[in-house]
Backbone as CSV, one residue per row, in Angstrom:
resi,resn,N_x,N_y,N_z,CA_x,CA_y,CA_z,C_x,C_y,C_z
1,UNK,107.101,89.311,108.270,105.894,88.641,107.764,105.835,87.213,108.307
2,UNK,105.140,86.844,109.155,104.298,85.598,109.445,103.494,85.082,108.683
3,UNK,103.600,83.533,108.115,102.181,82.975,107.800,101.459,82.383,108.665
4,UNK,100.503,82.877,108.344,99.147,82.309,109.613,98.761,81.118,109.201
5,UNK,98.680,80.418,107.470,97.712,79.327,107.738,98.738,79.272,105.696
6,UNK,98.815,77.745,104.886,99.160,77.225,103.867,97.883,76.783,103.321
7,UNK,97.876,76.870,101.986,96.316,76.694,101.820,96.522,75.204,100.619
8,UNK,97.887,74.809,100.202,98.131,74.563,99.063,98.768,73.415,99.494
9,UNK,98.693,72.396,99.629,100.047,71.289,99.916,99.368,69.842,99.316
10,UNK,100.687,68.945,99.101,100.364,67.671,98.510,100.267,66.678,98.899
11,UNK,99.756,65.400,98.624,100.147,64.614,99.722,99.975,63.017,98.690
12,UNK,100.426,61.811,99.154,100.795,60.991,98.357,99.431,60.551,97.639
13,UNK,97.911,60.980,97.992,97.177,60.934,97.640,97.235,61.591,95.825
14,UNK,98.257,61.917,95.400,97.904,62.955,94.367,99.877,62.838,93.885
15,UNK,100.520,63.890,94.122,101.817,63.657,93.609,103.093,64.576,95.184
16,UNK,102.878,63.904,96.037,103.070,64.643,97.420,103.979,62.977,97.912
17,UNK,105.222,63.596,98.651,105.766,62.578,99.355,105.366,62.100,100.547
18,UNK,105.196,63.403,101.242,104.335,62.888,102.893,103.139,62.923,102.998
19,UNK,102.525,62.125,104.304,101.425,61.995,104.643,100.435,63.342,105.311
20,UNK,99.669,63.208,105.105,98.192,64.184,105.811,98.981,64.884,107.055
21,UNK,99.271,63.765,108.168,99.412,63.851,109.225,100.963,64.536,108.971
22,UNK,101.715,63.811,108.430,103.526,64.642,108.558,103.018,66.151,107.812
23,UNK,102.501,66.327,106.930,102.244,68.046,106.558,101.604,68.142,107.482
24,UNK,100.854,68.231,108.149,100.045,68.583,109.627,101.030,69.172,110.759
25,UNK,102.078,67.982,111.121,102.748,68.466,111.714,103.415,69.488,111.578
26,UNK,104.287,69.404,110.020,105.289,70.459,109.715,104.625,71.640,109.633
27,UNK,103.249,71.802,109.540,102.368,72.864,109.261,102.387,73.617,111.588
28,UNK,102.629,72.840,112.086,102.752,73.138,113.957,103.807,73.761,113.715
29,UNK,104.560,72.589,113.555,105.849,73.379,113.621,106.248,74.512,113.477
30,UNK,106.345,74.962,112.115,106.190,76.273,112.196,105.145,77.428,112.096
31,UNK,104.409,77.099,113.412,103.308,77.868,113.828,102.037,78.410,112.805
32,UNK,101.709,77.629,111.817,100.563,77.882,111.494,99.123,77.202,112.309
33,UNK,98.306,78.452,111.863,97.334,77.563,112.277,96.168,76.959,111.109
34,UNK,96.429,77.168,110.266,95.179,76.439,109.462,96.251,75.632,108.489
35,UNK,96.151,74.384,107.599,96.578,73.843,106.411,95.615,73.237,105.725
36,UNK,95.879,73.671,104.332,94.791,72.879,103.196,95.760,71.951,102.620
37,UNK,94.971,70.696,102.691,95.297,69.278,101.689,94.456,69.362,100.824
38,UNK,95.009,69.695,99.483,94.792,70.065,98.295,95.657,68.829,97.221
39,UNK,94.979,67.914,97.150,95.890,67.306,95.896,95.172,67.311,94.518
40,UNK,96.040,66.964,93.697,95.759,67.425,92.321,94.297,66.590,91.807
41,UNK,93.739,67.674,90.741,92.186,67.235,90.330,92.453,65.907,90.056
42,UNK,90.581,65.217,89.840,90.379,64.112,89.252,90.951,64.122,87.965
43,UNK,90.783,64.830,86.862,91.286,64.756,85.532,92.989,64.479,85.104
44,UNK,93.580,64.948,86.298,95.099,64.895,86.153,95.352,63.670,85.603
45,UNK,95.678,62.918,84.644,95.573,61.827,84.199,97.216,61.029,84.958
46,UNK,98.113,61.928,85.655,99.102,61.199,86.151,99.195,61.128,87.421
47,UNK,98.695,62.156,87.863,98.897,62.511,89.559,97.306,63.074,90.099
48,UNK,95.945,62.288,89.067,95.214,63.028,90.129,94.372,61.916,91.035
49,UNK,93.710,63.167,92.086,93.028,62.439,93.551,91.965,61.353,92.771
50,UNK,91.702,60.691,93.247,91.009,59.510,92.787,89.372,59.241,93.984
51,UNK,88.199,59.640,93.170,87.003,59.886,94.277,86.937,58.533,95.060
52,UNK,87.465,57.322,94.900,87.303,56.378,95.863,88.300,56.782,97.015
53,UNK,89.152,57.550,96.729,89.834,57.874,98.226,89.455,58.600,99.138
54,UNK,88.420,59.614,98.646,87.754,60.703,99.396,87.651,60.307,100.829
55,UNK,87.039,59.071,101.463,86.753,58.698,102.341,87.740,58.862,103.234
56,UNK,88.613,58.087,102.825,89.435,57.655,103.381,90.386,58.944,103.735
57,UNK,90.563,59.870,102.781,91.178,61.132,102.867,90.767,61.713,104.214
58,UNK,89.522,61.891,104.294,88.835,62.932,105.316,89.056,62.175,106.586
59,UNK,89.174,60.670,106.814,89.438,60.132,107.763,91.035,60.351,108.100
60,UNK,92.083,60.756,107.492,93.259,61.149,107.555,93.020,62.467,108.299
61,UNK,92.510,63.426,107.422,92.498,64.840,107.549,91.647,64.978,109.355
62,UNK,90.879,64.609,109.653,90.486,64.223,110.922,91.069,64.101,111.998
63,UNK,91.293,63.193,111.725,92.949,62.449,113.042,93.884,63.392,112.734
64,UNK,94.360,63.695,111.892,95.712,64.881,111.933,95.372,66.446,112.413
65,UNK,93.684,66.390,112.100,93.380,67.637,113.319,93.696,67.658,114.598
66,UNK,92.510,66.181,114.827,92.723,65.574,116.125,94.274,65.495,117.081
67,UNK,94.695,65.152,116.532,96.493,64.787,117.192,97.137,65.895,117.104
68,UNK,97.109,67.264,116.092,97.881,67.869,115.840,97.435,69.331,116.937
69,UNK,95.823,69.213,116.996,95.331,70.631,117.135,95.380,71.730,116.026
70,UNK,96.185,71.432,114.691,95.994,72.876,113.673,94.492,72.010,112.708
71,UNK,94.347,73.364,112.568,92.971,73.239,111.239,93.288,72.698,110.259
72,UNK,92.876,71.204,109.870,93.258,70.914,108.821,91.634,71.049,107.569
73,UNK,92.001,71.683,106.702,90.711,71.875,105.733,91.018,70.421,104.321
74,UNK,89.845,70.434,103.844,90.228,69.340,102.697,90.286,69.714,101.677
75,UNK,91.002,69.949,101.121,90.621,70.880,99.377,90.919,69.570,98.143
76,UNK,91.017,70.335,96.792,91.448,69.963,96.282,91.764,71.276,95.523
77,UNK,93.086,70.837,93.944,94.106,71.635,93.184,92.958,71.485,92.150
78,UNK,91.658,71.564,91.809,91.036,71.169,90.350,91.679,71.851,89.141
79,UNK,91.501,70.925,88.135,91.767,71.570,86.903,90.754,72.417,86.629
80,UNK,91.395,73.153,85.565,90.243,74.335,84.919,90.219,73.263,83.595
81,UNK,88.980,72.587,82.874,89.186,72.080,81.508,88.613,72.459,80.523
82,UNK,87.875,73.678,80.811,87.345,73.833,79.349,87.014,75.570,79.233
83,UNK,87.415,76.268,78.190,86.800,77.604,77.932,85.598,78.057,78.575
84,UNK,84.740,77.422,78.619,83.720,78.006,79.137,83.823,77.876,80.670
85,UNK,84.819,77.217,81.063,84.995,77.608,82.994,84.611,76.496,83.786
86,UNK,84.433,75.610,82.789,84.623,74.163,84.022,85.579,73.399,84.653
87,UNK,85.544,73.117,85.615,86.238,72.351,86.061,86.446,70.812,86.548
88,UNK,87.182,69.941,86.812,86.815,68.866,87.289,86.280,68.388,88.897
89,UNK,85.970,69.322,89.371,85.343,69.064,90.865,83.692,69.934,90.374
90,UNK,82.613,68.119,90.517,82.047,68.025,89.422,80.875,68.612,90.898
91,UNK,79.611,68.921,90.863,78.524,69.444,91.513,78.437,68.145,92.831
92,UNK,78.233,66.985,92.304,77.892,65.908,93.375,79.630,66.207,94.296
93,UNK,80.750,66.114,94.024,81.925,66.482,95.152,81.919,67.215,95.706
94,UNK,81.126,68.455,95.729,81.640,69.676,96.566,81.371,69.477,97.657
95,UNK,80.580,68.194,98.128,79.639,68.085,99.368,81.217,67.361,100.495
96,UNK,81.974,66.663,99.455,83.513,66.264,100.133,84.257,67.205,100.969
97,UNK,84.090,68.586,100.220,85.198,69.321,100.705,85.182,70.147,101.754
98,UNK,86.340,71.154,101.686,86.441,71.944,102.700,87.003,73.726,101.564
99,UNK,87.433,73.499,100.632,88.087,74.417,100.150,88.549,73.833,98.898
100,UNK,88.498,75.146,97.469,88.401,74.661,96.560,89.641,75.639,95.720
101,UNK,90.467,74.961,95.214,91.298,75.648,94.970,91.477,75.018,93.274
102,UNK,91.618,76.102,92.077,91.526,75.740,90.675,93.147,76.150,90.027
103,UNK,93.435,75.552,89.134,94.723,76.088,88.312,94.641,75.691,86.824
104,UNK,95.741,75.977,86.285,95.609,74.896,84.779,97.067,74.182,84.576
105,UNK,96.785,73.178,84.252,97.589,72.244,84.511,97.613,71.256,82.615
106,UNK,99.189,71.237,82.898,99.400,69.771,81.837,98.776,68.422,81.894
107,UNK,98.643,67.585,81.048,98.370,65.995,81.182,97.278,66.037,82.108
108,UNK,96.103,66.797,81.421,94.836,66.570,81.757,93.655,66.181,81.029
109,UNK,92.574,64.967,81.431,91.594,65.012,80.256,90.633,66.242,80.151
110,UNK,90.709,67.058,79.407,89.819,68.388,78.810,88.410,67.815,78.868
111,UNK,87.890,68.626,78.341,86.202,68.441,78.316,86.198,68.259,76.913
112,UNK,87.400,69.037,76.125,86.906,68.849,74.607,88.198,68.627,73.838
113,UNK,88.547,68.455,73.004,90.344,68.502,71.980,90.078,70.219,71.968
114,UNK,89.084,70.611,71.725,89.525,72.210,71.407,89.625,72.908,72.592
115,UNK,89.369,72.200,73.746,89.519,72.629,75.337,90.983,72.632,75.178
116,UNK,91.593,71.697,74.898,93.074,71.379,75.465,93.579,72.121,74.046
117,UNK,93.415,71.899,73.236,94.480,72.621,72.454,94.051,74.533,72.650
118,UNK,93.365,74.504,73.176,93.356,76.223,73.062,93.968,77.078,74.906
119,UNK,93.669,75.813,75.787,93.926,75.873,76.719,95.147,75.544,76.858
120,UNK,96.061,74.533,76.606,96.976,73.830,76.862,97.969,73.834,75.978
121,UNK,97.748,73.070,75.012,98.884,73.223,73.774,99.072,74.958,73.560
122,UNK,98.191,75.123,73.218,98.862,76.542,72.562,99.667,77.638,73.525
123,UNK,98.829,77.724,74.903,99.835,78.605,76.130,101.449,77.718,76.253
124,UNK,101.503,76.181,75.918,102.735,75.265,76.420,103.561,75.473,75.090
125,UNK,103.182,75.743,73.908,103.857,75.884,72.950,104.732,77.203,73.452
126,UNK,103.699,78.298,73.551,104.423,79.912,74.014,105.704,79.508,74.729
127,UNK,105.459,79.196,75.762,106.244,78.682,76.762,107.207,78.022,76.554
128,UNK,107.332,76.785,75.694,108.424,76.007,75.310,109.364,76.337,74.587
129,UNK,108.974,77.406,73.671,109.572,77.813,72.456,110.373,79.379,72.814
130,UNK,109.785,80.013,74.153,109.827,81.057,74.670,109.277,82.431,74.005
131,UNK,108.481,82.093,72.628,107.746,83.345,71.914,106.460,83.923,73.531
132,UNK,106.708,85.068,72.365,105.041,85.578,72.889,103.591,85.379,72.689
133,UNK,103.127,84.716,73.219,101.732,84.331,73.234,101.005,85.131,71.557
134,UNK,99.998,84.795,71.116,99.435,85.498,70.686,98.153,86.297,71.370
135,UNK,97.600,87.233,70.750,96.840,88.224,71.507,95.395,87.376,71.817
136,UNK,95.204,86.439,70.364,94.200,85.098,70.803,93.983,84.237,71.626
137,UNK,95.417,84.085,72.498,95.708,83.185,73.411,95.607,83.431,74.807
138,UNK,96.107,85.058,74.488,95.409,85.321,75.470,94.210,85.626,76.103
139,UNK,93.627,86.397,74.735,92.119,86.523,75.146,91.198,85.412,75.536
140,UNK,91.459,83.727,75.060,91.474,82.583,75.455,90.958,82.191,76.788
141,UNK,92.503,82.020,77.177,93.017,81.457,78.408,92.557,82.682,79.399
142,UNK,92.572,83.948,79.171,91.502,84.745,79.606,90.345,84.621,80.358
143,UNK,89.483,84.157,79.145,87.768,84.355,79.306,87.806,82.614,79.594
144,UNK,88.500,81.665,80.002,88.760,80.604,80.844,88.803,80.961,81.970
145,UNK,89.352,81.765,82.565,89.736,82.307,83.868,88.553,82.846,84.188
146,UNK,87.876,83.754,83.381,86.603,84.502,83.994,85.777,83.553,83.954
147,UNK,85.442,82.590,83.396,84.175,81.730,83.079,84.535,80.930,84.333
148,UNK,85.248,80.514,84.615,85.372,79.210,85.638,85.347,80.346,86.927
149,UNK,86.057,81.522,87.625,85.850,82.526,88.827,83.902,82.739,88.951
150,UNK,83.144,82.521,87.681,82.382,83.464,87.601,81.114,82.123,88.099
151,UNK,81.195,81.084,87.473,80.635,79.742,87.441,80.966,78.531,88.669
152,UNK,81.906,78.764,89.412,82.430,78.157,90.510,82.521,78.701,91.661
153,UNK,82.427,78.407,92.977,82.759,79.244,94.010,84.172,78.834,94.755
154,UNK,85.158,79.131,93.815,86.646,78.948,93.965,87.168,80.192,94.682
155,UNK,87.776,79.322,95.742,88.732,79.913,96.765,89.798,80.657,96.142
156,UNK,90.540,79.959,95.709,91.765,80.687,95.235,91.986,79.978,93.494
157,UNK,92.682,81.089,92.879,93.691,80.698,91.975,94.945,80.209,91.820
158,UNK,95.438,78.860,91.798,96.682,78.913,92.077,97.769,79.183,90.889
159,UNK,99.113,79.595,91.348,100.162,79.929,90.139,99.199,80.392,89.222
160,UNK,98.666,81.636,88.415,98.197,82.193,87.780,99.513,82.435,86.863
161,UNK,99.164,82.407,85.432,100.389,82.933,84.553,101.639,81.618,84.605
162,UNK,101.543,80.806,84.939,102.634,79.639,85.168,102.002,78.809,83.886
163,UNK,103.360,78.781,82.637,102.638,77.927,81.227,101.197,78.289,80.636
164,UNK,100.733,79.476,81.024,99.963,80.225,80.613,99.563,81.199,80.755
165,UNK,98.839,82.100,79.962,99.375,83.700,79.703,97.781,84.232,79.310
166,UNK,97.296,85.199,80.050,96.352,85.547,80.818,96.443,87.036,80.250
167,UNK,95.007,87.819,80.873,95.404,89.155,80.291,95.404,89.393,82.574
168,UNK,96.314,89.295,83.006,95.952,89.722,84.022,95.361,90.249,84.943
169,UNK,94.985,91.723,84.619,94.713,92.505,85.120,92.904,92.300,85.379
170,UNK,92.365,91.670,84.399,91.047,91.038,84.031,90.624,90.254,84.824
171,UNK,91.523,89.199,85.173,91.134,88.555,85.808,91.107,88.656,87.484
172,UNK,92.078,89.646,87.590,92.277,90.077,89.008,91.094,90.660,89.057
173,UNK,90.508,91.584,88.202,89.261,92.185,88.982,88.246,90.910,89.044
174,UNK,87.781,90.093,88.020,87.256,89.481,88.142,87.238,88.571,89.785
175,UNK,88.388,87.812,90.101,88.620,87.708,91.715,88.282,88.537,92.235
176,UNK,88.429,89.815,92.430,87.953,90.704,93.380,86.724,90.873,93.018
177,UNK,85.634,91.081,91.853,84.678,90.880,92.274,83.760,89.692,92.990
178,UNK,84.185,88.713,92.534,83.521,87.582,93.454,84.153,87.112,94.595
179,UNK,85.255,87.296,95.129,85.626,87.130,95.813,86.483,86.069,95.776
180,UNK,87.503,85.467,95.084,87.877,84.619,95.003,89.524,85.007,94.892
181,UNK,90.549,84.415,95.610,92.075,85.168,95.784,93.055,84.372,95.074
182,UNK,93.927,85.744,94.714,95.218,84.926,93.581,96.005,84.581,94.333
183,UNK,96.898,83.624,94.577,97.783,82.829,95.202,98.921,83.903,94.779
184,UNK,99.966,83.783,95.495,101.504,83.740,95.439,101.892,82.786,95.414
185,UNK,102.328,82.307,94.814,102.985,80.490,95.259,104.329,80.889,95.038
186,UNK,104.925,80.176,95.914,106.002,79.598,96.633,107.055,78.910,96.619
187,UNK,106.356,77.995,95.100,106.896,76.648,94.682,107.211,77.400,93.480
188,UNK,106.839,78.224,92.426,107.106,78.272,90.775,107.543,79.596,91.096
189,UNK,108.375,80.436,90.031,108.105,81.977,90.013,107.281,82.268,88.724
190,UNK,105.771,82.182,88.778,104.584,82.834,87.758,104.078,84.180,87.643
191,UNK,104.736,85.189,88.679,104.781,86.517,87.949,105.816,87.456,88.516
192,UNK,105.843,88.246,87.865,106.606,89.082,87.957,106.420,90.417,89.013
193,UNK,106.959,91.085,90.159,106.394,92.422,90.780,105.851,93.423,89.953
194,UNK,105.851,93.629,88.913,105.078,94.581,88.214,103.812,93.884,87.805
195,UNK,104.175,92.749,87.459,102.392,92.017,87.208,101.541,91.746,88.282
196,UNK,102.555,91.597,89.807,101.557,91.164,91.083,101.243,93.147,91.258
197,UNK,102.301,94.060,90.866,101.487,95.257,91.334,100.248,95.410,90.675
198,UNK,99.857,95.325,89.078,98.709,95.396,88.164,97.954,94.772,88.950
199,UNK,97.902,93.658,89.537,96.998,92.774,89.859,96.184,93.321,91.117
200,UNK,97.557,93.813,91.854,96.682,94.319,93.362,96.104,95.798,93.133
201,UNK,96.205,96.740,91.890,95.671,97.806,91.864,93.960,97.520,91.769
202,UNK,93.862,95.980,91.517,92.007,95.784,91.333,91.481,95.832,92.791
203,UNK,92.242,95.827,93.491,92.009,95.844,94.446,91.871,94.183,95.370
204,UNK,92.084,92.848,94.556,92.459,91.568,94.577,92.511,91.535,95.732
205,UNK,92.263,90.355,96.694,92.838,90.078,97.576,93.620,88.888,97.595
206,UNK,95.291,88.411,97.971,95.984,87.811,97.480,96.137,86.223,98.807
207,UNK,96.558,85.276,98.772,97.174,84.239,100.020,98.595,84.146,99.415
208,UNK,99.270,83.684,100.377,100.736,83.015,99.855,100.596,81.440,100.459
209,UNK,100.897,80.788,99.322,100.683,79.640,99.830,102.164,78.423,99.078
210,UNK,102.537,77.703,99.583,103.787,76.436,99.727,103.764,75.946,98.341
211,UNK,102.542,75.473,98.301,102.592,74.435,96.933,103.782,73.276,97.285
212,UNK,103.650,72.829,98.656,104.927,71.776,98.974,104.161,70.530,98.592
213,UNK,105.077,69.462,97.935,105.055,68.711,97.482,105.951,67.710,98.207
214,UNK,106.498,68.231,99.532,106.885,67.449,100.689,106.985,68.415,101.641
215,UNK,106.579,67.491,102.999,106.506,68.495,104.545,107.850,69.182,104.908
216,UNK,108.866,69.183,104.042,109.912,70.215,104.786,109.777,71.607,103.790
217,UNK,108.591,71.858,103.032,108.519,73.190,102.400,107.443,73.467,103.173
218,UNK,106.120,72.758,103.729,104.981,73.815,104.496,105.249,74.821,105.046
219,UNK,104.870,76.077,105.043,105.009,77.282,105.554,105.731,77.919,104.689
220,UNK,106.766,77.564,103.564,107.867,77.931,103.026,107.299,79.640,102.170
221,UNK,107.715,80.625,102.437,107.755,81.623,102.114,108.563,82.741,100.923
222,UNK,109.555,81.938,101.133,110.960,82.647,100.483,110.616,83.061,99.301
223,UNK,110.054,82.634,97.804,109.641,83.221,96.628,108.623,84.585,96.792
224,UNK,107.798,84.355,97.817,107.268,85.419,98.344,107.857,86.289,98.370
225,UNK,108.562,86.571,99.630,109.261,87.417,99.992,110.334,87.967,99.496
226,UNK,110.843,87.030,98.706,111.355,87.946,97.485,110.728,88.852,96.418
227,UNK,109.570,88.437,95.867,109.181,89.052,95.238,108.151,90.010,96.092
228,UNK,107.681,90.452,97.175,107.272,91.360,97.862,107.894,92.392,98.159
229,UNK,109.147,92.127,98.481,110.506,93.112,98.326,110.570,94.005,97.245
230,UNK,110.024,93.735,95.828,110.248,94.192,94.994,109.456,94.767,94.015
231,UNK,108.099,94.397,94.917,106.930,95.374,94.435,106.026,96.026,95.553
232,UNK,105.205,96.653,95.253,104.826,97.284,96.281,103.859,97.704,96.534
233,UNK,103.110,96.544,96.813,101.356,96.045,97.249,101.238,96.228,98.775
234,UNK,100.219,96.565,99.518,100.435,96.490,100.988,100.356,95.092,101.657
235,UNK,101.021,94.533,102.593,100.753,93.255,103.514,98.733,93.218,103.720
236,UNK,98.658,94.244,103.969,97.401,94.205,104.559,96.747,93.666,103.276
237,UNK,97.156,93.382,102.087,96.032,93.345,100.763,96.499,91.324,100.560
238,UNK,97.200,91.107,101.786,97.789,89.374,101.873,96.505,88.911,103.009
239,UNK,95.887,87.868,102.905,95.086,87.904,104.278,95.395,86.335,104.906
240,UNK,96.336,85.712,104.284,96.680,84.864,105.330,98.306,84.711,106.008
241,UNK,98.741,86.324,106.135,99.687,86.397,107.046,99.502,86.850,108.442
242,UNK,100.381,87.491,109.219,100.468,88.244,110.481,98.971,87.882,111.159
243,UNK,98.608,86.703,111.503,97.675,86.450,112.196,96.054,86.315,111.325
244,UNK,96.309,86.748,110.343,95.019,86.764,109.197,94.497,86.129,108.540
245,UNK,93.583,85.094,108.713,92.628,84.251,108.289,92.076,84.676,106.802
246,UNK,91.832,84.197,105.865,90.929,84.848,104.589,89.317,83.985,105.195
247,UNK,88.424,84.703,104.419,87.036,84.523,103.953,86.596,83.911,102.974
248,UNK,86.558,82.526,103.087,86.811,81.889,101.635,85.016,81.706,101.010
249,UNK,84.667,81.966,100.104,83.736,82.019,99.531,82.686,80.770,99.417
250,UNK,83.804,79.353,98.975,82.770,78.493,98.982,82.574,77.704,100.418
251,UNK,82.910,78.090,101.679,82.690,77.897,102.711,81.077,78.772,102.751
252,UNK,80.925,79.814,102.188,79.597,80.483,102.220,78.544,79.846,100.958
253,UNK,79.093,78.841,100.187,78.905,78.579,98.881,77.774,76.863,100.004
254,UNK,78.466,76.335,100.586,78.296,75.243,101.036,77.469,75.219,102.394
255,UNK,77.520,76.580,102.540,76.649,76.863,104.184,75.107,76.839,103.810
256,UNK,74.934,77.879,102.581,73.547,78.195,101.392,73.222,76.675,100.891
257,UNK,73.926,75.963,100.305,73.345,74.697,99.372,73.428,73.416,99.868
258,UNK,74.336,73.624,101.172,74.502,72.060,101.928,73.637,71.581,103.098
């Protein structure tokens, strides 16, 4: 298995050690050809991208095309903040980007206290304490997942099931119907081979992506491939390995409205 292209990486813009340009490189190095600079949403109240940098970002992301020759795209990690499927990459930003990538995340401002405590506290409690979710929590953090796939034209999901607990299988179809792909990440272990098999029976289409948080993980594979080993989805249902580009949605989202 080859990766063709990282869709997920950090950069000091957000909570990332290296620069645009050093993930650029490390992204040559080992022969990809596309990388997304994705740093964490506006709402992240500790580590997120800040819209006065935008500028300045894309003028990075530019020159590290320029010099490097690989595709560099601009994303961002947005939060998901509220039940009903919003996020913080607000209608006037999308015109910034290149690729839109959503998760749910700690130490974020919500849209509401009952955003975060139904979103946040209660999946981080599960988690901390190591109980099982309740069946509320999940149905929850759930119909969060569908509302924001269904209301956004999000690329990918990242770490799905990481500090929060999902009815899976739901939401995978939901991605597969709109088109929007569940990550493998790289960086956390957030599911299990029997939950990535449920997921790919929707027929999902999946990326594997770094989640590096410094340029000597870009390309980094290994959680993958361990857990690919051990379930048994086809490569072909991955579309940014062995030479394979994905079809990212709000690239068609931005062609229509921009």
């Amino acid at each position: 298995m080859q990766l063709t292209a990282d869709y997920h990486t950090h950069t000091p813009y957000s909570h990332g050690k290296n620069t645009v340009l050093e993930n650029t490189k490390a992204a040559k190095k080992v022969g990809l050809k596309e990388i997304g600079i994705t740093d964490h949403g506006f709402n992240h109240l500790l580590f997120g991208l800040k819209r006065r940098n935008l500028t300045d970002l894309r003028k990075e992301i530019d020159e590290a095309e320029r010099l490097t020759g690989v595709k560099v795209l601009m994303g961002m990690e947005s939060n998901l903040i509220s039940v009903d499927g919003n996020t913080d990459m607000k209608p006037d930003d999308l015109r910034f980007f290149d690729l839109y990538l959503c998760g749910i995340h700690e130490v974020l401002k919500y849209k509401s206290f009952s955003d975060m405590r139904n979103i946040m506290i209660k999946n981080y409690m599960a988690y901390k304490f190591g109980k099982k979710p309740s069946d509320k929590v999940v149905e929850t953090t759930t119909k969060a997942y569908v509302n924001a796939i269904k209301n956004n034209p999000i690329d990918i999901l990242t770490h799905i099931n990481y500090k929060c607990y999902c009815n899976l299988k739901e939401v995978a179809q939901c991605c597969a119907d709109y088109g929007t792909y569940i990550e493998i990440n790289t960086k956390k272990r957030h599911v299990s081979p029997e939950e990535l098999n449920l997921m790919a029976s929707t027929g999902v289409r999946f990326v594997i992506d770094s989640d590096a948080h410094s340029a000597d993980r870009v390309g980094d594979t290994r959680i993958a491939e361990e857990l690919l080993n051990l379930a048994n989805i086809s490569p072909e249902q991955i579309d940014n390995i062995d030479g394979r580009l994905p079809k990212f949605r709000f690239k068609e989202y931005k062609a229509k409205n921009f």
